[in-house]
C-alpha positions as CSV (number, residue, x, y, z in Angstrom):
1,X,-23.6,152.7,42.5
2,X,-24.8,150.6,45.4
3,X,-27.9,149.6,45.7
4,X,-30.1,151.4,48.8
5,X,-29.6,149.8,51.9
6,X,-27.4,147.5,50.7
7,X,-24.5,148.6,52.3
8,X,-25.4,145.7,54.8
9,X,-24.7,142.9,52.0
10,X,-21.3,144.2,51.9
11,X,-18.7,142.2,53.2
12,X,-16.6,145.1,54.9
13,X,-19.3,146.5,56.4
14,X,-20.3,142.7,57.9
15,X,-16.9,142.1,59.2
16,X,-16.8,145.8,60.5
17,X,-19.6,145.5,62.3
18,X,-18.3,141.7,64.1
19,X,-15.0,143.8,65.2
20,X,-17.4,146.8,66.2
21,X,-19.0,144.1,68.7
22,X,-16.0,142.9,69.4
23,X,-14.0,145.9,70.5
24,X,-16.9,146.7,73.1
25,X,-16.9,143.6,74.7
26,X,-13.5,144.2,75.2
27,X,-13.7,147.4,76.0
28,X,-16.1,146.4,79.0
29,X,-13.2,144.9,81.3
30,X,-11.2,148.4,80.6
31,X,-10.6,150.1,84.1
32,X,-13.4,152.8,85.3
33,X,-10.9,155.4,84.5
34,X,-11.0,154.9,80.8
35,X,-14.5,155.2,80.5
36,X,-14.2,158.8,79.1
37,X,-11.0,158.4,77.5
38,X,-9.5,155.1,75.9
39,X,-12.5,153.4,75.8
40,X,-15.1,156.0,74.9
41,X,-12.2,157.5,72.4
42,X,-11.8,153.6,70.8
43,X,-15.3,152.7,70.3
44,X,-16.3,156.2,68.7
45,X,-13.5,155.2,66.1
46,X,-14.8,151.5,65.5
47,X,-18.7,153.0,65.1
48,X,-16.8,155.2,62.8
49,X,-15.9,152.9,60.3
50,X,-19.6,151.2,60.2
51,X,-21.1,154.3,59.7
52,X,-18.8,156.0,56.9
53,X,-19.2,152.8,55.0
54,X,-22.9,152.7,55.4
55,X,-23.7,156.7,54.9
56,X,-21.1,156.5,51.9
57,X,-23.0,153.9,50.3
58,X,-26.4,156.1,50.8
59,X,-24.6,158.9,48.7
60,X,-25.7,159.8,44.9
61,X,-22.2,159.9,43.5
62,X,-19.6,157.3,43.4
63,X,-17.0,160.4,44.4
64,X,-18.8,160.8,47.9
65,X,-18.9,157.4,48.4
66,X,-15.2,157.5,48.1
67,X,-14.6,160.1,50.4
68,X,-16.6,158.3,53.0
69,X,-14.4,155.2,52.4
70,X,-11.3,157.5,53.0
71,X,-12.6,158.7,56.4
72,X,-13.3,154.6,57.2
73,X,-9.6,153.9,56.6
74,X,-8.4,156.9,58.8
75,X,-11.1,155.6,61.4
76,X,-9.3,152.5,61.4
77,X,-5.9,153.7,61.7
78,X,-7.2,155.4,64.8
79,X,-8.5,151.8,66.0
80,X,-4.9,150.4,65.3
81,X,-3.0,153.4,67.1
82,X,-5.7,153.0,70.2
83,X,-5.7,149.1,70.5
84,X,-1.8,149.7,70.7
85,X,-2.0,151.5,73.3
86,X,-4.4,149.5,75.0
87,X,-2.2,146.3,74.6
88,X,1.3,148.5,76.2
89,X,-0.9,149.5,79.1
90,X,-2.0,145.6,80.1
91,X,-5.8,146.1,79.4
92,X,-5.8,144.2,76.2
93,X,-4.3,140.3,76.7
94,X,-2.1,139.5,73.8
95,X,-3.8,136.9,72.6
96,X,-6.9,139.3,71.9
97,X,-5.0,141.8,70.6
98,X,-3.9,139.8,68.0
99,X,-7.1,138.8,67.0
100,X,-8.2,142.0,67.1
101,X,-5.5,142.9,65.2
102,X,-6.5,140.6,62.4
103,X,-9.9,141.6,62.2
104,X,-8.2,144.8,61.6
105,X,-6.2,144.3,59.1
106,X,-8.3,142.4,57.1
107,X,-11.0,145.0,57.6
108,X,-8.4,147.3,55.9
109,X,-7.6,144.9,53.1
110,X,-11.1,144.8,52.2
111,X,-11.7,148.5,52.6
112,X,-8.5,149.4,50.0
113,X,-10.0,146.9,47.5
114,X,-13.4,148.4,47.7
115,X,-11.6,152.1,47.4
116,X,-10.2,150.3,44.5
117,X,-13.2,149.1,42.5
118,X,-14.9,152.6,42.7
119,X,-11.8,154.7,41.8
């Protein structure tokens, strides 16, 4: 199991936390409007993923930790399906959507290979 705490020396939970900062920067030029939808609903999800990494890692058995790793991956998929929307709607410029979209998907590589080691 991992060590206490150390769920901050893991590399998914590092570049989780980058795209976290990342998505509420951008979030910050999203019209007034969105405050209590898009961008409330899309930085809930991105927290989500730091957090279900970091209390999974907290857990006694490797099982739990799993399950929290599951509900990072579904967190994620939420980030993809709202950052989609975001782009279609104008208030995400291509070019940082599709570096957010990288940080995405390599957030989700590394997530599945974690999954991986513990199953």
């Amino acid at each position: 199991m991992v060590e206490r705490h150390s769920f901050k020396k893991l590399t998914v939970w590092q570049k989780a936390y980058l795209f976290a900062l990342d998505i509420y920067k951008q979030t910050q030029d999203f019209p007034s409007s969105e405050l209590y939808g898009l961008t409330s609903q899309l930085r809930r999800a991105v927290v989500s993923i730091l957090a279900n990494i970091a209390e999974g890692s907290e857990r006694q058995h490797k099982k739990e930790f799993l399950q929290f790793l599951s509900v990072a991956r579904g967190s994620l998929a939420e980030v993809e399906t709202y950052l989609l929307l975001a782009r279609d709607l104008g208030y995400i410029p291509e070019k940082e959507f599709s570096s957010l979209e990288e940080q995405r998907k390599e957030i989700g590589r590394l997530l599945r290979g974690l999954y991986k080691s513990l199953s």
